[in-house]
NUTORNU-846695 format. One record per residue (C-alpha): x negated, y negated, z negated; chain; residue number from 1. Coordinates in steps of 0.25 Angstrom, whole numbers. Example, Ala and Ser with C-alpha at 12.3 -4.5 7.8 and 13.67 -1.06 7.14 Angstrom:
2
+-------+-------+-------+-------+-----+
|     u |     v |     w | chain |   n |
+-------+-------+-------+-------+-----+
|   -49 |    18 |   -31 |     A |   1 |
|   -55 |     4 |   -29 |     A |   2 |
+-------+-------+-------+-------+-----+
// end
This chain:
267
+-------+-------+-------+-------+-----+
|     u |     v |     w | chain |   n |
+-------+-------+-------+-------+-----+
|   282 |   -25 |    48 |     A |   1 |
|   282 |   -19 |    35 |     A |   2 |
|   275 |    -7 |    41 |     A |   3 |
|   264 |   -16 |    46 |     A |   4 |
|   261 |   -25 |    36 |     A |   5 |
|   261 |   -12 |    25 |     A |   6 |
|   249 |    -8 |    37 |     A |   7 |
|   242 |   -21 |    34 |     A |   8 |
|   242 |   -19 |    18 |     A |   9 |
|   238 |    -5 |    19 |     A |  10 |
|   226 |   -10 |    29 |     A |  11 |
|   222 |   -22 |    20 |     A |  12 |
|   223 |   -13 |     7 |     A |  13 |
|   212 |    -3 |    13 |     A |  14 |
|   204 |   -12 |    19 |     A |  15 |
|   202 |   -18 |     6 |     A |  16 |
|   202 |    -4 |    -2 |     A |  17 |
|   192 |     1 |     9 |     A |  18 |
|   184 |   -13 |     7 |     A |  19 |
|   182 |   -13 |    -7 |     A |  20 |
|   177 |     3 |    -6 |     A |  21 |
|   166 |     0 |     4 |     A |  22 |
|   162 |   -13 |    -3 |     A |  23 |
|   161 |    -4 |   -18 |     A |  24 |
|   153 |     6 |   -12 |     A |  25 |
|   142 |    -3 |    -4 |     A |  26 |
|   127 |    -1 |   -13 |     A |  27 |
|   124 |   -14 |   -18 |     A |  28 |
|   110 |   -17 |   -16 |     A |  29 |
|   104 |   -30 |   -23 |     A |  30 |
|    96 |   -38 |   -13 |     A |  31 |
|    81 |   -39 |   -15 |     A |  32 |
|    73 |   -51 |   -10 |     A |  33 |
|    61 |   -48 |    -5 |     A |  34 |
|    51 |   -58 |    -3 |     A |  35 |
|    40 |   -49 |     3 |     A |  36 |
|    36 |   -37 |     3 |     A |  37 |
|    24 |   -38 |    -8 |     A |  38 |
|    37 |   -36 |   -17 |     A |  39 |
|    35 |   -22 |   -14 |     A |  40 |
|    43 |   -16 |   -28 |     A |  41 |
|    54 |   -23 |   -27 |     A |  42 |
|    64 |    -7 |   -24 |     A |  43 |
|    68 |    -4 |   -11 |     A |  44 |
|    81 |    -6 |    -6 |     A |  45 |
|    90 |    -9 |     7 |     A |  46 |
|    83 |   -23 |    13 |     A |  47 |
|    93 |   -35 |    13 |     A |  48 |
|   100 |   -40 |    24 |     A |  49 |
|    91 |   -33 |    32 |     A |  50 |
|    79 |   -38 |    30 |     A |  51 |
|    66 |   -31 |    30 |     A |  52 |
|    61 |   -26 |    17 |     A |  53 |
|    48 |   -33 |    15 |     A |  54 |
|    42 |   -21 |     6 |     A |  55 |
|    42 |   -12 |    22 |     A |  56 |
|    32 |   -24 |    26 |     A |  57 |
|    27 |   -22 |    40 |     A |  58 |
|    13 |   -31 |    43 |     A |  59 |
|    15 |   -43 |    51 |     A |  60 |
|     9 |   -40 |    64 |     A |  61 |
|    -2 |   -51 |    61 |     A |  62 |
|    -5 |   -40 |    48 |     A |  63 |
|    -6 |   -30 |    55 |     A |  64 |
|   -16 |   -35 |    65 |     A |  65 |
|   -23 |   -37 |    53 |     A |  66 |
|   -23 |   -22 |    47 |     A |  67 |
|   -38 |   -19 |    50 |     A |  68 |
|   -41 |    -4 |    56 |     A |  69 |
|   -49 |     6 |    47 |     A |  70 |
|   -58 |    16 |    47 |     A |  71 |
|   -64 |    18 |    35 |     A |  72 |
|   -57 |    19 |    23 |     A |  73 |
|   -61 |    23 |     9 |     A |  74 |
|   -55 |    26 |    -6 |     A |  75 |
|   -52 |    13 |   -13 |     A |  76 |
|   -56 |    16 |   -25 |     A |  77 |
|   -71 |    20 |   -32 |     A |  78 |
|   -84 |    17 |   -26 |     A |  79 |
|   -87 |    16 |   -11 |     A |  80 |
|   -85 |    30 |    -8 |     A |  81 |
|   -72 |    32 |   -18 |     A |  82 |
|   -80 |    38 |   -29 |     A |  83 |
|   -77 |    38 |   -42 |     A |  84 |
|   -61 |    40 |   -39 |     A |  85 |
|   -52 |    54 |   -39 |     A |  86 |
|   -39 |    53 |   -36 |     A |  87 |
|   -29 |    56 |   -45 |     A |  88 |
|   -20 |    58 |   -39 |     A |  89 |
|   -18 |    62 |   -24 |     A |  90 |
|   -10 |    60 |   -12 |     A |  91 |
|     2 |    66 |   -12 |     A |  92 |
|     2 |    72 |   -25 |     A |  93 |
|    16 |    76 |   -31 |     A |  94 |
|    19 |    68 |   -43 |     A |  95 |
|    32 |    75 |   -50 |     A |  96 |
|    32 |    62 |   -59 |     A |  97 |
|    34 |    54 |   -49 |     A |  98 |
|    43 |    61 |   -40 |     A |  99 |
|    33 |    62 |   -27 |     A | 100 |
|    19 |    62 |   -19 |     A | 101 |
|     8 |    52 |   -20 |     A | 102 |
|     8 |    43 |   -10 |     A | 103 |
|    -7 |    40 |   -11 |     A | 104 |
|   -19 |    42 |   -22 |     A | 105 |
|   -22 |    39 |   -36 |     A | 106 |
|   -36 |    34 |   -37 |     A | 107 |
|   -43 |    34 |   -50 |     A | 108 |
|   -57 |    31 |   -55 |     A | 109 |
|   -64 |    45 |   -60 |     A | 110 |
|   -64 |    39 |   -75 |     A | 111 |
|   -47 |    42 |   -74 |     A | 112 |
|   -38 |    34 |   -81 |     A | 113 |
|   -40 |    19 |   -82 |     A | 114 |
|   -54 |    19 |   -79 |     A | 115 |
|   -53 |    13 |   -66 |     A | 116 |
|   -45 |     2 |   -71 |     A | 117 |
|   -50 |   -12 |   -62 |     A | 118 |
|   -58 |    -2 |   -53 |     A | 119 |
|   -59 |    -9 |   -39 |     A | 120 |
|   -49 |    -4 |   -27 |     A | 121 |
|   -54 |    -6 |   -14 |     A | 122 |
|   -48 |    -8 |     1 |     A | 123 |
|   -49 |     8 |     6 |     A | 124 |
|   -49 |     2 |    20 |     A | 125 |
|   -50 |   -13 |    29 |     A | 126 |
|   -37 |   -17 |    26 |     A | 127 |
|   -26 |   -28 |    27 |     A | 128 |
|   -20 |   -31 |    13 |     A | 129 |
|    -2 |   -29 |    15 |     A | 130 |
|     1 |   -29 |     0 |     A | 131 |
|    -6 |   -32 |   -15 |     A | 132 |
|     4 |   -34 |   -26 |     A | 133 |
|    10 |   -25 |   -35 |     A | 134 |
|    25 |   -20 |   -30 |     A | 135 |
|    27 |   -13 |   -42 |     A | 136 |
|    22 |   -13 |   -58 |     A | 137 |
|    20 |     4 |   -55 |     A | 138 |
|    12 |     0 |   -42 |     A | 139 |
|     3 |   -11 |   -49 |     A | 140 |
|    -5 |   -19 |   -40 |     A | 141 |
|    -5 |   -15 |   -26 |     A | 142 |
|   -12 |   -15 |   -14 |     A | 143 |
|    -8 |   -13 |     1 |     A | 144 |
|   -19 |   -12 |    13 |     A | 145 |
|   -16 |    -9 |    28 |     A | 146 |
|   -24 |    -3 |    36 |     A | 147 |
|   -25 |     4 |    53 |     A | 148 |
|   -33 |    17 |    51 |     A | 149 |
|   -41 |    21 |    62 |     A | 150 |
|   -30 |    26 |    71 |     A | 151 |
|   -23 |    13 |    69 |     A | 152 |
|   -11 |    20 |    59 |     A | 153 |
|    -7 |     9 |    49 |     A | 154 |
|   -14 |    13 |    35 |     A | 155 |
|   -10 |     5 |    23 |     A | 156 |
|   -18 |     9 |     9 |     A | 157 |
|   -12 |     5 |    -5 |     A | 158 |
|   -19 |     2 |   -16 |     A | 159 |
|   -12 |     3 |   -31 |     A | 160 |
|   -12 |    -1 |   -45 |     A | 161 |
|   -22 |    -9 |   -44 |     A | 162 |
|   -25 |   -17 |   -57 |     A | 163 |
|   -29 |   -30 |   -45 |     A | 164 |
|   -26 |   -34 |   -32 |     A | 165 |
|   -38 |   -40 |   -26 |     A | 166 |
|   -35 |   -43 |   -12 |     A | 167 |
|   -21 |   -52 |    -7 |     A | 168 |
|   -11 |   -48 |     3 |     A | 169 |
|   -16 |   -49 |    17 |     A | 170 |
|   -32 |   -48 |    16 |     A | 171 |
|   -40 |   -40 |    24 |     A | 172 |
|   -48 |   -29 |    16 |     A | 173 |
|   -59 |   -21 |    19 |     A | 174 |
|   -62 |    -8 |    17 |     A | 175 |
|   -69 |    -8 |     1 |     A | 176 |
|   -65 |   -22 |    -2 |     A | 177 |
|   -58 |   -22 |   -17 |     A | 178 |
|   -44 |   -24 |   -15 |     A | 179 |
|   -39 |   -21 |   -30 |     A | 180 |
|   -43 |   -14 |   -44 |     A | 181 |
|   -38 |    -1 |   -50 |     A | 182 |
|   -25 |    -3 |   -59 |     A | 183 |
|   -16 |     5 |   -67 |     A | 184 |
|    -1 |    -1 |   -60 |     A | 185 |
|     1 |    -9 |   -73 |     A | 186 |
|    -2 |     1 |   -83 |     A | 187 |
|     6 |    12 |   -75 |     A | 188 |
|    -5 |    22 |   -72 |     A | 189 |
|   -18 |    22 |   -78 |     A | 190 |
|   -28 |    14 |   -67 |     A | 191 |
|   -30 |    21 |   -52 |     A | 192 |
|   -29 |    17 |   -37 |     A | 193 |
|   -14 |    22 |   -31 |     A | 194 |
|   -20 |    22 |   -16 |     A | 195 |
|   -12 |    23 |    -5 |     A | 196 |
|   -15 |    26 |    10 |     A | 197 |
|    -1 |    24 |    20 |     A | 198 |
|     2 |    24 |    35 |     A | 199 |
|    12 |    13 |    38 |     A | 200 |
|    14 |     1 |    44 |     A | 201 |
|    24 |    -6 |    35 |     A | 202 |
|    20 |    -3 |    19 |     A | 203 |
|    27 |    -3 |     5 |     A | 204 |
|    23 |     0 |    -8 |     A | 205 |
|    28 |    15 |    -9 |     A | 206 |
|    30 |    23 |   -22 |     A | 207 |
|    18 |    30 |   -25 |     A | 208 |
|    25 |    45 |   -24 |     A | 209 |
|    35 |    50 |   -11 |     A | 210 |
|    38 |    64 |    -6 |     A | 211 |
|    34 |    61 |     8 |     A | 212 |
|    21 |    55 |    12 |     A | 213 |
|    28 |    46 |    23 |     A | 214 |
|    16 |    36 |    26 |     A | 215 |
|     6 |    39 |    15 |     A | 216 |
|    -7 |    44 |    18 |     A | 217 |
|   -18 |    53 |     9 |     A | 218 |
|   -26 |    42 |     5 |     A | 219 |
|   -38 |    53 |     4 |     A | 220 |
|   -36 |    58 |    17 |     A | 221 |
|   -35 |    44 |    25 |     A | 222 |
|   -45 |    39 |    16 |     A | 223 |
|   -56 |    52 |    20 |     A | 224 |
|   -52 |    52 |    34 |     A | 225 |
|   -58 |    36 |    33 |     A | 226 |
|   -68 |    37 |    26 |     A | 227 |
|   -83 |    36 |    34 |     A | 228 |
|   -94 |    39 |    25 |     A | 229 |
|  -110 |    39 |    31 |     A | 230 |
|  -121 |    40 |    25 |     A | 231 |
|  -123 |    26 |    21 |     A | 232 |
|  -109 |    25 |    16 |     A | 233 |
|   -96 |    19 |    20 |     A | 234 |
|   -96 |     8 |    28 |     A | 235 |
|   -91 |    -5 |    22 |     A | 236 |
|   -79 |   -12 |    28 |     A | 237 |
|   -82 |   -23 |    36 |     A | 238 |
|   -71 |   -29 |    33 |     A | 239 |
|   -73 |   -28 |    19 |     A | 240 |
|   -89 |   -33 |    21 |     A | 241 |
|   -82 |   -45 |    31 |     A | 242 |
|   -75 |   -50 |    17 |     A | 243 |
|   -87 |   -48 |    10 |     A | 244 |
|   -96 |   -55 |    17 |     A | 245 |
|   -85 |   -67 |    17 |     A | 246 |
|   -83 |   -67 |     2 |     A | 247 |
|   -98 |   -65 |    -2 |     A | 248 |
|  -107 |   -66 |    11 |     A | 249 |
|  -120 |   -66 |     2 |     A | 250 |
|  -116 |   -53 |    -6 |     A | 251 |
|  -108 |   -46 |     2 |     A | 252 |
|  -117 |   -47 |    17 |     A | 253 |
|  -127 |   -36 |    10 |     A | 254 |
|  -137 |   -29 |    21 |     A | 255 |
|  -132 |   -17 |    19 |     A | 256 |
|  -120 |   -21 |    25 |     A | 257 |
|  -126 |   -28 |    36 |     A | 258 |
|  -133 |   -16 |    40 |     A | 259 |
|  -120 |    -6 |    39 |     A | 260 |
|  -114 |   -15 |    48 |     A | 261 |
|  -126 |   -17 |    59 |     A | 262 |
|  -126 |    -1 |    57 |     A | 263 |
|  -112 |    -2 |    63 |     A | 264 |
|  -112 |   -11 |    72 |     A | 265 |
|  -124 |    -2 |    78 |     A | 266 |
|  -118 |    11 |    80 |     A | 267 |
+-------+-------+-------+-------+-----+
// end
């Protein structure tokens, strides 16, 4: 007996030895709520209990339905045509003090610095409005749009330190509409447009400079490969003269635009 119950000491006495080891080396994580995913800074981490975590958001299918197809797609800042605006810098530039690429472009107005401070940002494209807050004090106010290009891919276009959000969460935009005004994230950077063009069907907020593209597109690129010019201009959204004529039918229902659009429907 004395054997076996030696056995059973030894056994306890490791169990509880082995116990107290795994327990001391388990990474203790402190649970985040998350109410929804427009709380888009709070860091990342494992999700609890396993849920989802809400800042991965996939649209409902009801939003997505909504997620108008484009065609046409201009640069959101400067006149119609995106004068008046260089880019300061590029996508995918390497930025040694930030430790990466750039995962979209820096619009500015040609006056540099500050001078485009409250300049309007407008919708590059129709789209349905997926986020307008501000995730982080570095990100300032914040704009997310989605879009379907032409082939039916998921495009989403961001728009960045704004200075103000004009649109809310869940509007339709049209192609031109103001959505915002330039800011400078809360006095981090002097005043530009951080513009975004991504393929995905879920979306986050991101970090403004990776080592791998993964789903971030050349803004320039999409945005030429988009962008129809005839003789007599580029053709307004109709979308974007559909919200007009409802907001202000008297101003906004001009001849012009009443011929562009029996030019179309004539071709």
């Amino acid at each position: 007996m004395k054997p076996f119950r030696l056995l059973i000491v030894l056994t306890l006495a490791f169990g509880i030895v082995g116990y107290t080891v795994w327990r001391s080396s388990k990474t203790k994580v402190a649970a985040v709520k998350l109410v929804g995913y427009q709380e888009a800074g709070v860091p990342l981490s494992m999700p609890v209990s396993g849920k989802p975590d809400m800042r991965f958001h996939m649209l409902s299918a009801w939003q997505a339905n909504q997620v108008p197809h484009v065609t046409s797609m201009d640069i959101p800042m400067g006149s119609e045509n995106g004068a008046l605006v260089y880019n300061a810098q590029a996508f995918w530039e390497m930025n040694e003090a930030r430790g990466g690429h750039h995962t979209g472009d820096d619009l500015n107005g040609i006056g540099g610095m500050d001078t485009d401070l409250g300049d309007p940002v407008y919708s590059a494209a129709d789209g349905l409005v997926i986020y307008a807050g501000e995730p982080l004090p570095g990100w300032g106010k914040t704009i997310l749009l989605a879009h379907r290009g032409p082939d039916g891919r998921p495009l989403q276009s961001m728009y960045a330190h704004l200075d103000q959000i004009k649109v809310a969460r869940g509007s339709l935009v049209g192609r031109g509409n103001l959505i915002g005004t330039v800011g400078t994230a809360n006095g981090y950077y002097p005043a530009h447009l951080h513009f975004e063009i991504r393929s995905s069907d879920t979306f986050h907020i991101g970090g403004g400079y990776l080592n791998q593209p993964l789903h971030y597109l050349d803004p320039t690129t999409v945005i030429r490969s988009m962008h129809h010019t005839a003789a007599e201009g580029v053709f307004p959204s109709l979308i974007r003269l559909a919200t007009l004529s409802i907001l202000n039918p008297l101003e906004n229902l001009e001849i012009e635009n009443a011929e562009r659009i029996t030019e179309l429907e004539n071709r």
